[in-house]
C-alpha positions in Angstrom: -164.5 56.6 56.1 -161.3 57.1 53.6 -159.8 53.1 52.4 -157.1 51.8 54.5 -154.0 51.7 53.4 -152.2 48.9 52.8 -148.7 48.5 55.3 -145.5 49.3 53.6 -143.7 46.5 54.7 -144.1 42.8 54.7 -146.8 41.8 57.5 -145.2 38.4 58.9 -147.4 35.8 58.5 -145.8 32.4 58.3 -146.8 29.3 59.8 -144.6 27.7 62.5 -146.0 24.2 61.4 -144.0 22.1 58.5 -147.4 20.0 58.9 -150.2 20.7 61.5 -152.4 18.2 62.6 -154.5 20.0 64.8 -154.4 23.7 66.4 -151.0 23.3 68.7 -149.9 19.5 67.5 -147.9 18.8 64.2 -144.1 19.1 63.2 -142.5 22.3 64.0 -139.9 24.2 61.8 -138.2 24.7 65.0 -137.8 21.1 66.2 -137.0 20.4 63.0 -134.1 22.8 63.0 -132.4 20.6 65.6 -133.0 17.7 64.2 -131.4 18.7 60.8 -128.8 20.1 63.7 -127.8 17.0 64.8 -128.2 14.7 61.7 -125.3 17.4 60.1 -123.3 16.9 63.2 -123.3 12.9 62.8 -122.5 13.2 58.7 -119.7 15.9 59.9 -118.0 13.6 62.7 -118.1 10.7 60.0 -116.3 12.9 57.2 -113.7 13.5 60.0 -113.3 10.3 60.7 -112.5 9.3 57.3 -110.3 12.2 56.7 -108.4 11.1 59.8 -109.3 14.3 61.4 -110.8 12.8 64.3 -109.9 10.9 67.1 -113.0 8.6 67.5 -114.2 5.7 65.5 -117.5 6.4 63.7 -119.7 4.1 66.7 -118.1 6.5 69.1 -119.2 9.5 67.2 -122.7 8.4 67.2 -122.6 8.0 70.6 -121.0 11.4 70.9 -123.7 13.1 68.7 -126.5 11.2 71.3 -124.6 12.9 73.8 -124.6 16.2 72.2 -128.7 15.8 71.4 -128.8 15.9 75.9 -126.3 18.6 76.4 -128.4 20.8 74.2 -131.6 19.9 75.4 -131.3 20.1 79.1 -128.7 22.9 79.1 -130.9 25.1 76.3 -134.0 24.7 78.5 -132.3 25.0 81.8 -130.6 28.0 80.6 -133.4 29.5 79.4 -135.2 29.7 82.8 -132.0 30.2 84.7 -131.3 33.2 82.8 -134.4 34.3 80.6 -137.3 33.1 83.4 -135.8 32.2 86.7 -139.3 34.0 88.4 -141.6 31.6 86.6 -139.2 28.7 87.3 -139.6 29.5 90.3 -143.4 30.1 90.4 -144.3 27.4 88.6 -141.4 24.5 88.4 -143.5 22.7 86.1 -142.8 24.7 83.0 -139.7 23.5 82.7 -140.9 20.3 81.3 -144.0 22.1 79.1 -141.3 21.8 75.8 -144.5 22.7 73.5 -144.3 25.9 75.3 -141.0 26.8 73.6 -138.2 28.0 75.4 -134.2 27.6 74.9 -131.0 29.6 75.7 -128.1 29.4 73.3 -125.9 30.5 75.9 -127.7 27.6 78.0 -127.2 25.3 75.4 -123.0 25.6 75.1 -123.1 24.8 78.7 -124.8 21.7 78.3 -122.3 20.7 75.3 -119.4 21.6 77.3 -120.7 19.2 80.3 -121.8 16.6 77.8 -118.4 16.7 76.1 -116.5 16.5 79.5 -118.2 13.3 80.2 -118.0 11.5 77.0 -114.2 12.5 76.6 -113.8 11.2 80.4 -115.4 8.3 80.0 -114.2 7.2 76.8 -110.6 8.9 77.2 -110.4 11.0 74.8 -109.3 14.3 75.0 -112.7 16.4 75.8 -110.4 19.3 74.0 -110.2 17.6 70.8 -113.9 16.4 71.1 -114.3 20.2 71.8 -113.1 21.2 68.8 -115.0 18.8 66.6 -118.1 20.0 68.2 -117.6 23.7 67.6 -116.9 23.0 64.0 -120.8 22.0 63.4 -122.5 23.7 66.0 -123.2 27.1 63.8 -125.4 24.2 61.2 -127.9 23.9 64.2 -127.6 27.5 65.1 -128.3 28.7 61.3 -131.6 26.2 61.2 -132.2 27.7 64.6 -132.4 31.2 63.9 -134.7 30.7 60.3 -136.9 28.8 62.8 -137.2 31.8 64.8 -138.1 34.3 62.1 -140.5 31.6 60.6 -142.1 31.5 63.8 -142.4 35.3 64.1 -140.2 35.2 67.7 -137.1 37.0 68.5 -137.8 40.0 66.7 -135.8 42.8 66.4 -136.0 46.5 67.5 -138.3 48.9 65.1 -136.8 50.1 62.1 -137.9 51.9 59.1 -135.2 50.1 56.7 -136.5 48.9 53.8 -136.4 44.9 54.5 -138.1 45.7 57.9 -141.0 43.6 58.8 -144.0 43.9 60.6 -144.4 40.9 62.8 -147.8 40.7 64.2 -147.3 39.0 67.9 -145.3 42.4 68.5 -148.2 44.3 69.4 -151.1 43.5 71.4 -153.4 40.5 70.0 -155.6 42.5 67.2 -153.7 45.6 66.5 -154.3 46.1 63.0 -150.7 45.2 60.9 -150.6 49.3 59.8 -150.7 50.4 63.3 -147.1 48.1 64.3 -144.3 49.1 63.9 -141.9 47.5 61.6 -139.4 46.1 62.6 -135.5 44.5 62.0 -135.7 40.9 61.1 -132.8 39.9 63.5 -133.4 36.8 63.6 -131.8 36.8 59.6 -129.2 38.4 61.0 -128.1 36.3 63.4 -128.8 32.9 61.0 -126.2 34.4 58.9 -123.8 35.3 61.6 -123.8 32.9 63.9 -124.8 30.0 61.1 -123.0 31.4 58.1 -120.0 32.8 58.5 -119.1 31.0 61.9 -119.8 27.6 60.0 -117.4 28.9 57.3 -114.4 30.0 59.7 -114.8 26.5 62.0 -114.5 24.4 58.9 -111.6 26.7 57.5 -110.0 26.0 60.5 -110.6 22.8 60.6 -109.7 21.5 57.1 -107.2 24.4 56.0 -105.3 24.6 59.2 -103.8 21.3 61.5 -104.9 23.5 64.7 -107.1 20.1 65.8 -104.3 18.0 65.6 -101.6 20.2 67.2 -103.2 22.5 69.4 -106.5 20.7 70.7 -108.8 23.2 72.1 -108.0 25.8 70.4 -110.7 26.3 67.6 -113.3 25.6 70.4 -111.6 28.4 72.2 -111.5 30.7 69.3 -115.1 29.6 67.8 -116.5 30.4 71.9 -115.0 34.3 70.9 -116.4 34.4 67.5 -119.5 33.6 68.5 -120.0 36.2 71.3 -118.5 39.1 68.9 -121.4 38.2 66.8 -124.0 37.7 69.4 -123.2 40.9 70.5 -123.4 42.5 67.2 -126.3 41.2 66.5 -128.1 42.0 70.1 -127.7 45.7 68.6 -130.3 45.1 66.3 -132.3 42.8 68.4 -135.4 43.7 70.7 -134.3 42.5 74.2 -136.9 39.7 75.4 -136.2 40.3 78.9 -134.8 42.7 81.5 -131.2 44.4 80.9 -128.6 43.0 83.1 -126.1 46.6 84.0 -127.5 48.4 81.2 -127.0 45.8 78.1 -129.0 43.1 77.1 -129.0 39.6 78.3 -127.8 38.0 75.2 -124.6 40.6 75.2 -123.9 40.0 79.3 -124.0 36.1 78.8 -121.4 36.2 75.9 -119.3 38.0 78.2 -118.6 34.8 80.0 -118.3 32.8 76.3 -115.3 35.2 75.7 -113.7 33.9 79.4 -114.1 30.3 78.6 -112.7 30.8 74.7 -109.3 32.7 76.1 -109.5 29.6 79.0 -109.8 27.1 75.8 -107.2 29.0 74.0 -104.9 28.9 76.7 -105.0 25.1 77.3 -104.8 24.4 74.0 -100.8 25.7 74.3 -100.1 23.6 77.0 -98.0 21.0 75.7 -99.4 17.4 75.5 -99.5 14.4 77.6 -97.0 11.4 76.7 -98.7 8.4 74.4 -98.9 5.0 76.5 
């Protein structure tokens, strides 16, 4: 029998675990990615603060980033049934709460910011378009964390390519297909870390420190970030391995940002309405 030979491309073989203390219990890369999401959103609101860039004191942006942490939780998981596994929701109802299981929606997740952001700004009166806009200036930080997560845990892959940065992730074939029998494949997940982390983190805080578009046209860089972000999500779905059924021939991720585009031109178009009167 001749010697194997060795793959021609990087097998992926990285743990998911920052530190494991048994076989499925320890600290996650990808909890910590929205951890170090969230903590960056906090430091972010405070710099506005003192800048005067923002409307809210720096109590009221804690309480704004606590109310972020639940938009993103229960609209990422929701979402990711709702439009990802809506038959096992179904099926089994109890999923939904299995969080070890993995299991959230981007798409899902600007939902639950949006509602989240509503509320606060009603509640606290403040202009939920302003709060809007802060937002969207540090969501890509938790998005680029995100997507590293999702290569490091070998999920998300993309479609098979022969390129020369290609990589062979093991959980793409059946459980013990030997790594030069798969196919390699597009790390996507890269991709999308520095597209929808990267440079969408670079244009929101452009925008927001270059520009006085938060102070005079509230909305509007959440409408225009929305945009951005399905442009790129779309892009990147071309190199992405769809991870469940087409929806009218496209994938799921590029049907759902559809709807982002909507809501960004509905943003953008609020944003020129003129303001209310000071009391």
């Amino acid at each position: 029998m001749p010697p194997s030979t060795p793959p021609s491309h990087w097998v992926h073989d990285l743990s998911p675990f920052v530190i494991q203390f048994n076989e499925n219990f320890g600290i996650r890369y990808y909890g910590l990615a929205y951890v170090i999401g969230f903590v960056a959103c906090g430091w972010l609101l405070r710099k506005y603060h003192r800048a005067g860039r923002s409307a809210l004191d720096l109590n009221a942006s804690i309480d704004l980033v606590f109310a972020i942490v639940i938009g993103v939780l229960l609209g990422g998981r929701l979402g990711y049934f709702l439009f990802y596994q809506f038959e096992t929701m179904l099926r089994d109802p109890l999923a939904l709460i299995r969080v070890w299981e993995g299991g959230m929606a981007s798409h899902g997740a600007f939902i639950g910011v949006t509602v989240a952001v509503w509320w606060f700004g009603r509640t606290r009166k403040v202009s939920w378009l302003h709060l809007g806009d802060l937002i969207a200036s540090t969501a890509s930080i938790g998005l680029f964390f995100g997507r590293v997560a999702n290569f490091i845990n070998g999920e998300l892959w993309g479609k098979i390519s022969d390129v020369r940065w290609a990589v062979i992730f093991p959980h793409s074939a059946k459980p013990g297909t030997p790594p030069l029998l798969i196919e390699p494949r597009h790390p996507s997940q890269l991709y999308e870390a520095a597209l929808e982390g990267l440079v969408l983190l670079a244009f929101a805080q452009w925008r927001l420190w270059k520009t006085d578009v938060v102070q005079h046209a509230p909305g509007r860089l959440a409408g225009e970030y929305l945009i951005a972000y399905a442009i790129v999500r779309m892009f990147g779905e071309m190199f992405r391995e769809p991870d469940a059924s087409l929806l009218l021939g496209v994938s799921r991720g590029t049907f759902y940002s559809v709807f982002l585009i909507g809501g960004g031109l509905a943003l953008i178009a609020l944003s020129r309405r003129p303001a209310p009167p000071q009391r």
